[in-house]
Residue frames as a rotation matrix with the C-alpha (Angstrom) as fourth column:
UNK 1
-0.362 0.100 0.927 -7.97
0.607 -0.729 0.315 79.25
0.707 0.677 0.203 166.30
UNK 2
-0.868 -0.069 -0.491 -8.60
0.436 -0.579 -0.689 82.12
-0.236 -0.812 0.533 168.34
UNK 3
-0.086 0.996 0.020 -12.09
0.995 0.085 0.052 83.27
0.050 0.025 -0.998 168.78
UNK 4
-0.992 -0.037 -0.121 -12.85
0.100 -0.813 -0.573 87.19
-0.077 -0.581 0.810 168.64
UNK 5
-0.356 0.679 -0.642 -15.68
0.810 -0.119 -0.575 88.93
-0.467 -0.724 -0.508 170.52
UNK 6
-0.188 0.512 0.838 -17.99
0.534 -0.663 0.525 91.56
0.824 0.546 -0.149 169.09
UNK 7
-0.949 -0.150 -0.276 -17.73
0.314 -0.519 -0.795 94.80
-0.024 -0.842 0.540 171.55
UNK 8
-0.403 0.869 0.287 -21.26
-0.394 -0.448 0.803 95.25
0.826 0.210 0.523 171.02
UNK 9
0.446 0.507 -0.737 -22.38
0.326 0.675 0.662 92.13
0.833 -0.536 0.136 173.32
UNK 10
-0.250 -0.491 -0.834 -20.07
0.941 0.078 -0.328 93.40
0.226 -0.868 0.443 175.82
UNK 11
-0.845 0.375 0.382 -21.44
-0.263 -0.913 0.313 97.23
0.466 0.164 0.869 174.85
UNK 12
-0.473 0.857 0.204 -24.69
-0.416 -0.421 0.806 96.11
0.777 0.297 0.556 175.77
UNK 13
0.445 0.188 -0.876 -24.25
0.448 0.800 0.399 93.73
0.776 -0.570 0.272 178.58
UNK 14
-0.580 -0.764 0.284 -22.08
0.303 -0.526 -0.795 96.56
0.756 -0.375 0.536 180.65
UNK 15
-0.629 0.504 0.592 -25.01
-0.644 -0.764 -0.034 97.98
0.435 -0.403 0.805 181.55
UNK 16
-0.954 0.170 0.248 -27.02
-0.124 0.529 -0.839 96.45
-0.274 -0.831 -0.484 184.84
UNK 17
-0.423 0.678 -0.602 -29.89
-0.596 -0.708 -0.378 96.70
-0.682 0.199 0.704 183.33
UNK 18
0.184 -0.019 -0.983 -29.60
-0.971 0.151 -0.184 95.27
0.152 0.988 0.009 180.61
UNK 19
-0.811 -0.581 -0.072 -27.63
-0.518 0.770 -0.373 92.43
0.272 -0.265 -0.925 182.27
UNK 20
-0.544 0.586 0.601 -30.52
-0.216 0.595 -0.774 91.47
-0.811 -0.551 -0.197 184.63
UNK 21
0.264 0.821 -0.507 -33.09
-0.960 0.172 -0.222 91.75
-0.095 0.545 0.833 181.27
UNK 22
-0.236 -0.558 -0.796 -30.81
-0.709 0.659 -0.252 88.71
0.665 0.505 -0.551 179.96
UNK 23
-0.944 -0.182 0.276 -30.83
-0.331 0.530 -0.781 87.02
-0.004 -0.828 -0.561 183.24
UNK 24
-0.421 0.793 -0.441 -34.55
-0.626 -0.606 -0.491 87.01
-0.656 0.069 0.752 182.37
UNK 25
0.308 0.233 -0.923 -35.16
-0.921 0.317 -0.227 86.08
0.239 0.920 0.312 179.43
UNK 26
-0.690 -0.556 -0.463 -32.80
-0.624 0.781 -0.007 83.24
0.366 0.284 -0.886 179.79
UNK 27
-0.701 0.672 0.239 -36.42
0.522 0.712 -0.469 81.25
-0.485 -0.204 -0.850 181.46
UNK 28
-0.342 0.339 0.877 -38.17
0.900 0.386 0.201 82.11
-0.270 0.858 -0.437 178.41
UNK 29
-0.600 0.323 0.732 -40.03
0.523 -0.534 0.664 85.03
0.605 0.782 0.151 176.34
UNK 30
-0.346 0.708 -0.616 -41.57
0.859 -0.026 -0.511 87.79
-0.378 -0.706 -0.599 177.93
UNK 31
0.343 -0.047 0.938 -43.19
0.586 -0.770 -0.252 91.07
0.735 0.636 -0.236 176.66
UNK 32
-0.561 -0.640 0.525 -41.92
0.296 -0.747 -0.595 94.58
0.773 -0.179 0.609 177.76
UNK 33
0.323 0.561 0.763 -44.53
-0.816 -0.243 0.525 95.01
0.480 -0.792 0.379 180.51
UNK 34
0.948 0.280 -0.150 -43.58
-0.019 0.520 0.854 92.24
0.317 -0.807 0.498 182.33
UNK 35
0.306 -0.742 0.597 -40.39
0.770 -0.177 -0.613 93.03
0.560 0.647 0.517 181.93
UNK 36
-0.068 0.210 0.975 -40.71
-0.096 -0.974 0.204 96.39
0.993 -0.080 0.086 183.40
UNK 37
0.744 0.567 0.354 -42.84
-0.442 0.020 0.897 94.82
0.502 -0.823 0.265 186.42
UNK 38
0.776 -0.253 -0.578 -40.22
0.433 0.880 0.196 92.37
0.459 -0.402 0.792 187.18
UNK 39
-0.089 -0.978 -0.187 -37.12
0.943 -0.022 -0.333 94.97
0.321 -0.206 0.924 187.41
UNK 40
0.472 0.567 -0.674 -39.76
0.517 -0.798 -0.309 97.80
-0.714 -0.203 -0.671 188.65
UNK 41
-0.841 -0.376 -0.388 -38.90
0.252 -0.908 0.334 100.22
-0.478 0.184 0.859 185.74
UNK 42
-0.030 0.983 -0.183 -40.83
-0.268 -0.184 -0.946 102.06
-0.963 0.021 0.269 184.05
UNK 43
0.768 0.621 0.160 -42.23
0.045 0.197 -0.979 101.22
-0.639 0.759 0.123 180.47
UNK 44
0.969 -0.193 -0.156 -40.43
-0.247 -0.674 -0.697 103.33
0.030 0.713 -0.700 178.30
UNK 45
0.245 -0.969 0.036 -36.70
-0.831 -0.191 0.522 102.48
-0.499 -0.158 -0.852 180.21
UNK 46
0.031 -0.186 0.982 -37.43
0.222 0.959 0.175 98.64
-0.975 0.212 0.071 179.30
UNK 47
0.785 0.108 0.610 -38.04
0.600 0.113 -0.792 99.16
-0.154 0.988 0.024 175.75
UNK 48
0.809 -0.490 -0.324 -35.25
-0.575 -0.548 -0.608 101.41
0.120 0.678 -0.725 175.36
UNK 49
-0.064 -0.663 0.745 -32.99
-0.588 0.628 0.509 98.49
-0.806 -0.406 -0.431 177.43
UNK 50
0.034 0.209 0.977 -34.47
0.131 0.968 -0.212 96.21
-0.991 0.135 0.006 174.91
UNK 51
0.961 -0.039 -0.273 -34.29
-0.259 -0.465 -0.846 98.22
-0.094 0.884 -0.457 172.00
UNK 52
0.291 -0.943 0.159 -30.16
-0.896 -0.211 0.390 98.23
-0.335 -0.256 -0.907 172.90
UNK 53
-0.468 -0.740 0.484 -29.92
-0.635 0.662 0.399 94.42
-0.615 -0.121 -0.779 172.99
UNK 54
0.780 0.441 0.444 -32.30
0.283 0.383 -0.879 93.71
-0.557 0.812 0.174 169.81
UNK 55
0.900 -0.305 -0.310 -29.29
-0.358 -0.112 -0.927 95.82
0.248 0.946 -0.210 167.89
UNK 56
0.170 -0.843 0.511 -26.76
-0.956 -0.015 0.293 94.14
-0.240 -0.538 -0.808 169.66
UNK 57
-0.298 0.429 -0.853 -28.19
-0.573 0.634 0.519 91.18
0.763 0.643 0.056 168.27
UNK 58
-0.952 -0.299 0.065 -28.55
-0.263 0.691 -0.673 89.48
0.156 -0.658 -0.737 171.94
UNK 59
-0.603 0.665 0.440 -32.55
0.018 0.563 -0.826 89.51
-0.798 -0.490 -0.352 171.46
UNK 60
-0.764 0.646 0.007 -35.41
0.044 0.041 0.998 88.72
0.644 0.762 -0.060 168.84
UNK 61
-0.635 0.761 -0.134 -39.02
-0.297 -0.400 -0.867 90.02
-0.714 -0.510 0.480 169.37
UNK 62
-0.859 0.511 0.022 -42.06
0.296 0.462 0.836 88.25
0.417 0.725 -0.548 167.92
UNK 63
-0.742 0.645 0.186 -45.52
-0.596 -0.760 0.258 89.79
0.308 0.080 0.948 167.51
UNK 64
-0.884 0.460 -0.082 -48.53
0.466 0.880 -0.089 88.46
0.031 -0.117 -0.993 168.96
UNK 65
0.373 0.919 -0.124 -51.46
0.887 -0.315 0.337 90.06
0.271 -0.236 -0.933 168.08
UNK 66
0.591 -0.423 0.687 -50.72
-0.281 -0.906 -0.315 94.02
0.756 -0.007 -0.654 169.58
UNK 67
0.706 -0.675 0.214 -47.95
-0.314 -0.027 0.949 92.33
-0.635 -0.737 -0.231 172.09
UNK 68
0.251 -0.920 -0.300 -44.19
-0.192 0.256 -0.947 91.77
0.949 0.295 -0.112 171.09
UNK 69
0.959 -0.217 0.182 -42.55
-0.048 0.508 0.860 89.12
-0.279 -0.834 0.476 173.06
UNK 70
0.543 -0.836 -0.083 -38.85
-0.710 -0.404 -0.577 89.26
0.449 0.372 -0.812 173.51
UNK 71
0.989 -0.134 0.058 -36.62
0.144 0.963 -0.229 86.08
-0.025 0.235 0.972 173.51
UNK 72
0.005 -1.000 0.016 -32.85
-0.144 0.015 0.989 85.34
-0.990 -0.007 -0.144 174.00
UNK 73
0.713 -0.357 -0.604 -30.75
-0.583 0.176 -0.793 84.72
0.389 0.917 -0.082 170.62
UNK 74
0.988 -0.137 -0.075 -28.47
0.140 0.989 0.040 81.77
0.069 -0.050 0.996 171.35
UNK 75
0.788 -0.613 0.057 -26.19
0.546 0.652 -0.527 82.26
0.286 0.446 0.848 169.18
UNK 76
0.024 -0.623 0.782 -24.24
-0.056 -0.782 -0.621 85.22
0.998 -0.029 -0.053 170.98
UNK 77
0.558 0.031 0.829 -24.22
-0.830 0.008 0.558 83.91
0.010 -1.000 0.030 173.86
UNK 78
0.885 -0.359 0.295 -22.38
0.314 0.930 0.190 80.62
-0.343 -0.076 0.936 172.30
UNK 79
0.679 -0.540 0.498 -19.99
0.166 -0.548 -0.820 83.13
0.715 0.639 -0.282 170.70
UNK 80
0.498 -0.537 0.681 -19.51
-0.699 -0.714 -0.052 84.78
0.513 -0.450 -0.731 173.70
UNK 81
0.861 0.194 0.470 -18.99
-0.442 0.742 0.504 81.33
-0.251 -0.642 0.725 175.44
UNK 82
0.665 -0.596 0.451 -16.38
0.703 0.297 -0.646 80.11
0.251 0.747 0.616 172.71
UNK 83
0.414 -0.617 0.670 -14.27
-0.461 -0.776 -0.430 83.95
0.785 -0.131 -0.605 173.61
UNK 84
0.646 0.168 0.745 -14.46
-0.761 0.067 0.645 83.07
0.059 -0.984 0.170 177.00
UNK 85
0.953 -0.260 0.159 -13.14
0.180 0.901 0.395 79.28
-0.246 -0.347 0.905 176.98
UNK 86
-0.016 -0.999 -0.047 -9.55
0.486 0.033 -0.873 80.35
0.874 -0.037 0.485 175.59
UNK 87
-0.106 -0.515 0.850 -9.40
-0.632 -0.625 -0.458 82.64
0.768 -0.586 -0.260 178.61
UNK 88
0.729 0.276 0.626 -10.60
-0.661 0.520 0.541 79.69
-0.176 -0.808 0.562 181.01
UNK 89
0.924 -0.376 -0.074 -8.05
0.378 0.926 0.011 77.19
0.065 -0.038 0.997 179.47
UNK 90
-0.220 -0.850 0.479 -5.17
-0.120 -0.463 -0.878 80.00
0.968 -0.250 0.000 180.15
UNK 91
-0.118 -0.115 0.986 -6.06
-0.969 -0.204 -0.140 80.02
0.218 -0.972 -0.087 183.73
UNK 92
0.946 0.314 -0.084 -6.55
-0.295 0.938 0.180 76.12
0.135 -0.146 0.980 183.96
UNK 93
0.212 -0.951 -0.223 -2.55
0.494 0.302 -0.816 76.16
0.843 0.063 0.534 182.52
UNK 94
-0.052 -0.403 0.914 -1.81
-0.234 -0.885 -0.403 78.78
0.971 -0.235 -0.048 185.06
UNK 95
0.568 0.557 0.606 -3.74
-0.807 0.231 0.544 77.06
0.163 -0.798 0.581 188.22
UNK 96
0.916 -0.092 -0.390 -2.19
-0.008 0.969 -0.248 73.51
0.401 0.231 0.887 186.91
UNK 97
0.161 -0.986 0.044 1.39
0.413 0.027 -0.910 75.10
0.896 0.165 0.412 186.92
UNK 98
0.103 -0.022 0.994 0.80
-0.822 -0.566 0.072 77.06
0.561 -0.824 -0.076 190.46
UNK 99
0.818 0.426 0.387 -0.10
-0.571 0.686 0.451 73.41
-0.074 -0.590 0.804 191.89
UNK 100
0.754 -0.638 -0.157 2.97
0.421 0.653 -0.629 71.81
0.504 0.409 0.761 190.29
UNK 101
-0.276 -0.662 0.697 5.24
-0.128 -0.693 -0.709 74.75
0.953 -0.285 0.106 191.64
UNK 102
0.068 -0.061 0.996 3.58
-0.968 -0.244 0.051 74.20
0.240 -0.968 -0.076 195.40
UNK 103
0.971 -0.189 -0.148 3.93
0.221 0.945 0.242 70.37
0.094 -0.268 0.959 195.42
UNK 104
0.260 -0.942 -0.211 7.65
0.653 0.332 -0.681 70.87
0.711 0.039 0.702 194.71
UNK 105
-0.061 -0.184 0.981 7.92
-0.486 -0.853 -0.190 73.88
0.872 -0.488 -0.037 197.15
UNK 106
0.490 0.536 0.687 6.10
-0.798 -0.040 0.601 71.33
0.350 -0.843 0.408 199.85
UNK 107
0.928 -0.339 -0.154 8.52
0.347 0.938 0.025 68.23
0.135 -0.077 0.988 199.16
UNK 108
-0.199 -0.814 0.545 11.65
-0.103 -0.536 -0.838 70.74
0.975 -0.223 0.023 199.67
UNK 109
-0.228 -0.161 0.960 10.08
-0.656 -0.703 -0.274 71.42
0.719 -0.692 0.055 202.88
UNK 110
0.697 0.401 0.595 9.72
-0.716 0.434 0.546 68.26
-0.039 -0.807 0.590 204.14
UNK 111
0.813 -0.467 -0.348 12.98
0.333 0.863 -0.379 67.06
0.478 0.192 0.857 203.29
């Protein structure tokens, strides 16, 4: 079965920004100030980055007291993973059949 992709996750991952927040997160929960500190912006840009990929669905924010800590969501990222693998097992057939096509090219030439 073919797998489609929500153009949101790719809507919201386009942007460098945004990309690196992910890259982030992905070693665990942080709030929007550290955030910020880590990719030097200022306040306001992180939270609107993060605002982007809370409706994208790619993060979840949990209160602590007057901080909100922001967290990957899995399961779009296993989504996107799943899109992805039909396009890795087309190029696997493609790679497989290049190799098959230069063996027989190289036994021509050595006969």
């Amino acid at each position: 079965m073919r797998q489609t992709m929500d153009t949101a996750t790719f809507s919201a991952l386009s942007e460098p920004n945004r990309l690196r927040i992910v890259e982030l997160l992905a070693s665990g929960p942080l709030t929007v100030g550290d955030i910020a500190d880590r990719l030097q912006l200022r306040q306001p840009q992180a939270s609107k980055h993060l605002r982007v990929l809370l409706e994208a669905g790619l993060v979840e924010v949990h209160a602590d007291a007057n901080r909100r800590h922001y967290g990957l969501r899995v399961d779009p990222l296993r989504r996107l993973d799943a899109w992805l693998e039909n396009y890795r097992r087309i190029w696997s057939e493609r790679y497989d059949n290049l190799d098959v096509y230069l063996k027989k090219l190289q036994e021509k030439q050595n006969e």
